[in-house]
C-alpha positions as CSV (number, residue, x, y, z in Angstrom):
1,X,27.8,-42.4,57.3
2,X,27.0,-38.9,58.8
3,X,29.0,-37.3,55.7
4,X,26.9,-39.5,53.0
5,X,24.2,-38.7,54.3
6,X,25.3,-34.5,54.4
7,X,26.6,-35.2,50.7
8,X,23.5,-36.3,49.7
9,X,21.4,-33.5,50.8
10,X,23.7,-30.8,49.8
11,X,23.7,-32.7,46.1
12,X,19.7,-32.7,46.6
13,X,19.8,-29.2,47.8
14,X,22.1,-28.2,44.7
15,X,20.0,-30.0,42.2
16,X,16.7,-28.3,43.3
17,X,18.2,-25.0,43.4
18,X,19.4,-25.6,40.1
19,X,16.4,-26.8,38.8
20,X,14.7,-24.1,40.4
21,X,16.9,-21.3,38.8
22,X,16.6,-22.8,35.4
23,X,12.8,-22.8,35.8
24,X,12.6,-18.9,36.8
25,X,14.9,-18.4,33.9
26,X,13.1,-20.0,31.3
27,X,9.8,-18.6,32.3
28,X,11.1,-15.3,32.3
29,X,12.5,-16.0,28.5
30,X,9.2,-17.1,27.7
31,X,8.2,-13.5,29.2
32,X,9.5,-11.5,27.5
33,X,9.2,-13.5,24.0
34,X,5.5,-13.2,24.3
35,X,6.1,-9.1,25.2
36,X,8.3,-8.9,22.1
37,X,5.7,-10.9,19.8
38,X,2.6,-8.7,21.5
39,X,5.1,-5.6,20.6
40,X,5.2,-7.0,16.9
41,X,1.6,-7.8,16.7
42,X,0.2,-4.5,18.0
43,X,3.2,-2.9,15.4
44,X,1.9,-4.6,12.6
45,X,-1.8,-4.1,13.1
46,X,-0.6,0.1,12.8
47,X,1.3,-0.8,9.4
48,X,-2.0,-2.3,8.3
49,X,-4.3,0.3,9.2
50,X,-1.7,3.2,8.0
51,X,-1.2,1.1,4.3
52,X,-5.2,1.2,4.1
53,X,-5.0,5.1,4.9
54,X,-2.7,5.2,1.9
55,X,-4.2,3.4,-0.2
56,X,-7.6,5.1,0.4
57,X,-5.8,8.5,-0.2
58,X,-4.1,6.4,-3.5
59,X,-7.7,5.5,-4.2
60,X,-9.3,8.9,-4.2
61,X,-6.7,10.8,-6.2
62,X,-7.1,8.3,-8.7
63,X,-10.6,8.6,-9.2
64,X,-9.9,12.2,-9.3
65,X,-7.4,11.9,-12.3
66,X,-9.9,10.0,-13.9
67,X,-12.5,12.7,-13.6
68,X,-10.3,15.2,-14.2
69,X,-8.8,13.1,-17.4
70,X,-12.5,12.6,-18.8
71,X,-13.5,16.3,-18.2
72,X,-10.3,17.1,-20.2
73,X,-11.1,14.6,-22.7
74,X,-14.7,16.4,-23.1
75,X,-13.2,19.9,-23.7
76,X,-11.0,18.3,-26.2
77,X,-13.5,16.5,-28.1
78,X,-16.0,19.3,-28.3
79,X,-13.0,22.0,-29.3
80,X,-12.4,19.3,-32.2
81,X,-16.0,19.3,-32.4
82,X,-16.3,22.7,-32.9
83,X,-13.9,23.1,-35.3
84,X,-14.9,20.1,-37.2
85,X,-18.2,22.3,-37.4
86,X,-16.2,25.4,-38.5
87,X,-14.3,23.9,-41.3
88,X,-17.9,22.1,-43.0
89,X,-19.6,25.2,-42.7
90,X,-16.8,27.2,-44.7
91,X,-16.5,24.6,-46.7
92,X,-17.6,25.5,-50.2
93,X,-14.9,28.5,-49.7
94,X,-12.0,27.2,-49.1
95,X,-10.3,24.5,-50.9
96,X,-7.6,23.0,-48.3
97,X,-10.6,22.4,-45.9
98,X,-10.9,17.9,-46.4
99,X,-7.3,18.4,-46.4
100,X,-7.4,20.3,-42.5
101,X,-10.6,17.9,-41.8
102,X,-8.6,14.7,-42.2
103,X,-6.0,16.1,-40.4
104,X,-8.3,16.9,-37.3
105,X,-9.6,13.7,-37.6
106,X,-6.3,12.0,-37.2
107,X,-5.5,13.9,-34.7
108,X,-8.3,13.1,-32.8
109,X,-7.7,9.3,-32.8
110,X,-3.9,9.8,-31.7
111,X,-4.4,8.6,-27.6
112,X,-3.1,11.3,-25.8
């Protein structure tokens, strides 16, 4: 009777320790899963704000070109311009100017 009785507890003793370990090991698991998905987190949050940084910088050189492609398309209009202004002055003197006139005035509807 004495032996069923040390059977049992050593079985009880077993199971608890068992259930015990099993416990500490899950929780340390769970542990470091949450340290990993904090790691992640805090890793994406730096992805984000570096992309904005990027696309800022995109941004701004982009409004640049677009200055810089209007200023260009100024200076190219008023050259035209000017020589649109050249050619009707000296008109009456030389014959082949509709011919250059037109030509100016294709060229300045070609998109660049």
């Amino acid at each position: 009777m004495k032996l069923y009785l040390y059977v049992a507890i050593g079985v009880i003793v077993f199971g608890s320790l068992t259930g015990i370990y099993y416990s500490w090991r899950k929780g340390i698991e769970r542990e470091a899963l949450l340290e990993f998905n904090q790691k992640q987190i805090e890793q994406n949050l730096k992805d984000q704000a570096e992309m904005k940084k990027r696309l800022e910088e995109i941004n701004k050189k982009q409004q640049e070109f677009i200055k810089k492609n209007a200023e260009d398309k100024k200076a190219f209009n008023d050259k035209v311009g000017n020589i649109n202004k050249n050619i009707d002055t000296n008109s009456k003197d030389r014959p082949a100017s509709d011919i250059l006139k037109k030509t100016i005035d294709q060229l300045r509807k070609i998109p660049k």
